[in-house]
C-alpha positions as CSV (number, residue, x, y, z in Angstrom):
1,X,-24.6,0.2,11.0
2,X,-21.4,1.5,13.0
3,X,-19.4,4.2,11.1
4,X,-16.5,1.7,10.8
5,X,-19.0,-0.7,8.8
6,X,-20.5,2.2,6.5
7,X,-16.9,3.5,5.8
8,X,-15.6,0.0,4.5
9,X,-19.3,-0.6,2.5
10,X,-18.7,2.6,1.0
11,X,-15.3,2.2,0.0
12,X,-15.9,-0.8,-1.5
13,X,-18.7,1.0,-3.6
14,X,-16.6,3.9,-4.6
15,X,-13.8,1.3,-5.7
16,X,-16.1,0.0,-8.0
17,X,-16.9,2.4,-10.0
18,X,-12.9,3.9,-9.6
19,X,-11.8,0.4,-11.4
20,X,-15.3,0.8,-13.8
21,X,-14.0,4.8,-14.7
22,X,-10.2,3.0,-15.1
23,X,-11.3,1.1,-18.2
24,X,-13.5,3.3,-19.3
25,X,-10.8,6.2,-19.7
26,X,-13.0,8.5,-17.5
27,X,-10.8,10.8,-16.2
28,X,-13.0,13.4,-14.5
29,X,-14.8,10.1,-12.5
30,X,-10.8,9.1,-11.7
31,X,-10.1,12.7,-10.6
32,X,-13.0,12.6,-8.1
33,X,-13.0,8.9,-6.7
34,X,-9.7,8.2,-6.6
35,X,-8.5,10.5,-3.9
36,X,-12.4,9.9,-2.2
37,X,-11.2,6.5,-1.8
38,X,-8.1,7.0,-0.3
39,X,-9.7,9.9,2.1
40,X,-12.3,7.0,3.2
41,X,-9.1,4.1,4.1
42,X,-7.8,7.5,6.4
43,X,-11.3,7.7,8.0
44,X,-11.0,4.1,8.9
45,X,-7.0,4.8,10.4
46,X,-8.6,8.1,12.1
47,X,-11.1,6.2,14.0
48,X,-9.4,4.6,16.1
49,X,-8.7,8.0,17.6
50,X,-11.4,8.0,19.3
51,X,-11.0,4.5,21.3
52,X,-10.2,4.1,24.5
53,X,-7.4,1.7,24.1
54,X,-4.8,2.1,21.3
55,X,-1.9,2.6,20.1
56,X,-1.2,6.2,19.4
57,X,2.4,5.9,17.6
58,X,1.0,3.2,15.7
59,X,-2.1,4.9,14.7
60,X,-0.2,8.1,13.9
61,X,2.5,6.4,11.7
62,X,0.1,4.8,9.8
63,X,-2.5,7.8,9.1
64,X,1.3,9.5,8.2
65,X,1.6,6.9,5.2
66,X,-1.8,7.7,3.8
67,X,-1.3,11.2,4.0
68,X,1.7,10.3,1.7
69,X,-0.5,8.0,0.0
70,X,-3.6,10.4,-1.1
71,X,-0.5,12.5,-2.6
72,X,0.7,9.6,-4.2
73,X,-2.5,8.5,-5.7
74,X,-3.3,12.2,-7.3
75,X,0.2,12.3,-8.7
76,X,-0.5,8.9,-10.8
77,X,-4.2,10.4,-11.9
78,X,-1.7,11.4,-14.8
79,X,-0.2,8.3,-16.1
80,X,1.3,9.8,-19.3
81,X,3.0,12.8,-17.2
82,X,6.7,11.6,-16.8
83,X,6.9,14.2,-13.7
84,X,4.1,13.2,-12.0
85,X,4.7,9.7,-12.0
86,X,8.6,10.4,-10.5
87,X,6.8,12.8,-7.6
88,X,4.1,9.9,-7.4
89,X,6.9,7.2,-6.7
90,X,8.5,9.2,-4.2
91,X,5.4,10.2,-2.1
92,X,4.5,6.1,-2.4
93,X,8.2,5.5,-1.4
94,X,7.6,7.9,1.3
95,X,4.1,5.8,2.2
96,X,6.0,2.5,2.4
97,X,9.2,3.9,4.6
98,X,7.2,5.1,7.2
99,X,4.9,1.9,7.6
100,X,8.3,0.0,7.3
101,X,9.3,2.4,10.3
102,X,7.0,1.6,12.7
103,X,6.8,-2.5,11.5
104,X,10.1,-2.6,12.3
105,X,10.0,-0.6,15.8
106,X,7.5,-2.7,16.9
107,X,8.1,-6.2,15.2
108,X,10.9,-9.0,16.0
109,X,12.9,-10.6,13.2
110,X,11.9,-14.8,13.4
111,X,12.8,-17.6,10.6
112,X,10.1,-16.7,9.2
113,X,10.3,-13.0,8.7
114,X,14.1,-14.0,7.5
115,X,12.7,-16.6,5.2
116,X,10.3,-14.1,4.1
117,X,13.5,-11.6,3.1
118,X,15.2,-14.2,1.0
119,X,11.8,-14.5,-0.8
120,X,11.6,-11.2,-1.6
121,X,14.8,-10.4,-2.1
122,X,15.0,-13.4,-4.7
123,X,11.8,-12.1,-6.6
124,X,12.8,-8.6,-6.5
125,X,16.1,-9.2,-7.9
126,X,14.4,-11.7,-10.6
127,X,11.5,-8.6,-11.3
128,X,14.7,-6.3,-11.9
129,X,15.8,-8.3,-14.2
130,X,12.9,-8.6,-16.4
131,X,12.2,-4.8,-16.0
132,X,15.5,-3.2,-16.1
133,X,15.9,-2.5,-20.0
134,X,13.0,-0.2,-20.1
135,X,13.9,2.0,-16.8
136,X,16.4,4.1,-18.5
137,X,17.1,7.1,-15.8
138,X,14.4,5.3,-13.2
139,X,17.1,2.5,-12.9
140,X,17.9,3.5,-9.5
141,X,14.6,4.6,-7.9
142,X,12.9,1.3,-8.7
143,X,16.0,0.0,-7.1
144,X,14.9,1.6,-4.3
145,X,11.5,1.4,-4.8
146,X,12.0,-2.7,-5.0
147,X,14.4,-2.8,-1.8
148,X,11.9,-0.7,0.6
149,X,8.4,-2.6,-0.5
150,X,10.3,-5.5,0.4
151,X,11.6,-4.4,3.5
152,X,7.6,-2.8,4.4
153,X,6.5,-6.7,3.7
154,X,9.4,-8.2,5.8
155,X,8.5,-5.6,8.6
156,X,4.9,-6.3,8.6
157,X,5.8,-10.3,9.2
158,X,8.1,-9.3,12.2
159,X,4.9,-8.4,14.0
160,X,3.9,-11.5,14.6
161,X,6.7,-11.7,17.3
162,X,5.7,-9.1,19.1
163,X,2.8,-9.6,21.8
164,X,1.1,-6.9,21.7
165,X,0.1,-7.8,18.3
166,X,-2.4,-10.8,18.4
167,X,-2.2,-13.1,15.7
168,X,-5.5,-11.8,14.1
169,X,-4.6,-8.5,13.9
170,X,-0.6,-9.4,13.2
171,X,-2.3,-11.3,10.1
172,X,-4.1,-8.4,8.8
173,X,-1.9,-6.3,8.5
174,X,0.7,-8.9,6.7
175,X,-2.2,-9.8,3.7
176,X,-2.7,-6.0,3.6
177,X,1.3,-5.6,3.2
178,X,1.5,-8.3,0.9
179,X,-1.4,-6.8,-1.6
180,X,-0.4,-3.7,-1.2
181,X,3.4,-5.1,-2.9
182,X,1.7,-6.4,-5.6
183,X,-0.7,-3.6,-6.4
184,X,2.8,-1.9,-6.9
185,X,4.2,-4.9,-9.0
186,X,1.3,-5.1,-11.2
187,X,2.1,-1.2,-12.1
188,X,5.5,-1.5,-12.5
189,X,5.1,-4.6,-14.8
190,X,2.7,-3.0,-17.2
191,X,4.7,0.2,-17.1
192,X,8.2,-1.1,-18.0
193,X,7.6,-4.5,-19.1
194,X,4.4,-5.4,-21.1
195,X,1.3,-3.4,-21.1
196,X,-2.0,-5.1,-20.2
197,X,-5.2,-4.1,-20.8
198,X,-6.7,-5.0,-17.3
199,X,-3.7,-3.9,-15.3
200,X,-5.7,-1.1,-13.4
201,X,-7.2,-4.0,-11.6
202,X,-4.2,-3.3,-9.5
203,X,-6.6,-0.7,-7.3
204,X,-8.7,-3.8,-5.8
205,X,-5.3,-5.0,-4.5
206,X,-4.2,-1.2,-3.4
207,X,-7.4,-0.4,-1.8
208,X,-7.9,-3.9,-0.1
209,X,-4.2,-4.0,1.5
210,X,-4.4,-0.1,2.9
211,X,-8.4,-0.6,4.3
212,X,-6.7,-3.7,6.4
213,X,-3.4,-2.1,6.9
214,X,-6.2,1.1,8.3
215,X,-8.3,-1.9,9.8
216,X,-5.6,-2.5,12.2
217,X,-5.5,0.3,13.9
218,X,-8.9,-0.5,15.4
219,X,-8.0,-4.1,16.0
220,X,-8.9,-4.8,20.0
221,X,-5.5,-5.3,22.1
């Protein structure tokens, strides 16, 4: 098995048991597998170091948001800390601005990448809506929050216009995009909407859209 293989097998184990400690309330499992699951998607972005043929700046911005991401992730290991979910949102906020960064340097707005904005931008404003009673003082950094996981999406589409990006790998990183948005609108809806009880099935869309955004930096071309 090459190490890429046995780093994906093994995240998907460690995931596992993250989502099984999640509904079990087990916070010393959390405290340990969460940030080893998110140190294993950077394993996958940091081996593509080692090829031969890559793209540094791409690689680099991308290992950039994960670091931003582990921080991210061992902020929100204390949902019920008001403090630590507001540092948690901006070190994700942080995550998603840099990938948006380098999806738009390297992308090419299309139809669809604009069709993809109205989308967004019509189900972000429509989330708002639903949401914004219970935001009190957060009003304006889920604003933000809303506006720039859009905006990472949208940027992830625009690669498929550029041809450096085959359609495969182009792809890849778009699903990962896309599940890495809702990860963030499934916690965001249970937070300041409705609670629900299976809501930290959220981490099987987290984990699976940063291993393919990761995934892409190894893609050949």
């Amino acid at each position: 098995m090459n190490p890429l293989a046995y780093l994906v097998v093994t995240l998907l184990v460690v995931v596992f048991f993250l989502i099984r400690a999640e509904f079990a309330d087990q916070r010393r499992q959390i405290y340990f597998l969460k940030p080893l699951a998110t140190l294993l998607v950077m394993s996958v972005a940091t081996l593509a170091l080692f090829q031969a043929e890559h793209n540094m700046n791409y690689t680099q911005f991308i290992l950039g948001g994960l670091v931003f991401s582990l921080g991210g992730d061992i902020a929100l290991m204390f949902p019920k800390n008001k403090k630590a979910f507001s540092v948690g949102l901006g070190l994700f906020l942080t995550a998603h601005i840099i990938y948006a960064s380098i999806f738009f340097r390297l992308g090419h707005a299309s139809s669809w990448s604009l069709f993809g904005l109205v989308i967004l931008a019509i189900f972000g404003f429509g989330f708002y809506r639903i949401i914004h009673q219970k935001l009190g003082s957060m009003k304006l950094p889920v604003i933000a929050y809303i506006i720039i996981i859009s905006g990472m999406a949208v940027g992830a589409a625009m690669l498929f216009e550029n041809p450096s990006f085959d359609g495969g790998r182009a792809m890849i990183i778009l699903v990962g995009a896309i599940l890495f948005y809702i990860s963030d609108i499934i916690l965001a809806a249970n937070r300041f909407w409705k609670e629900w009880k299976y809501n930290r099935i959220s981490l099987a869309f987290y984990y699976s859209g940063q291993l393919l955004i990761a995934l892409s930096t190894s893609w050949p071309g």
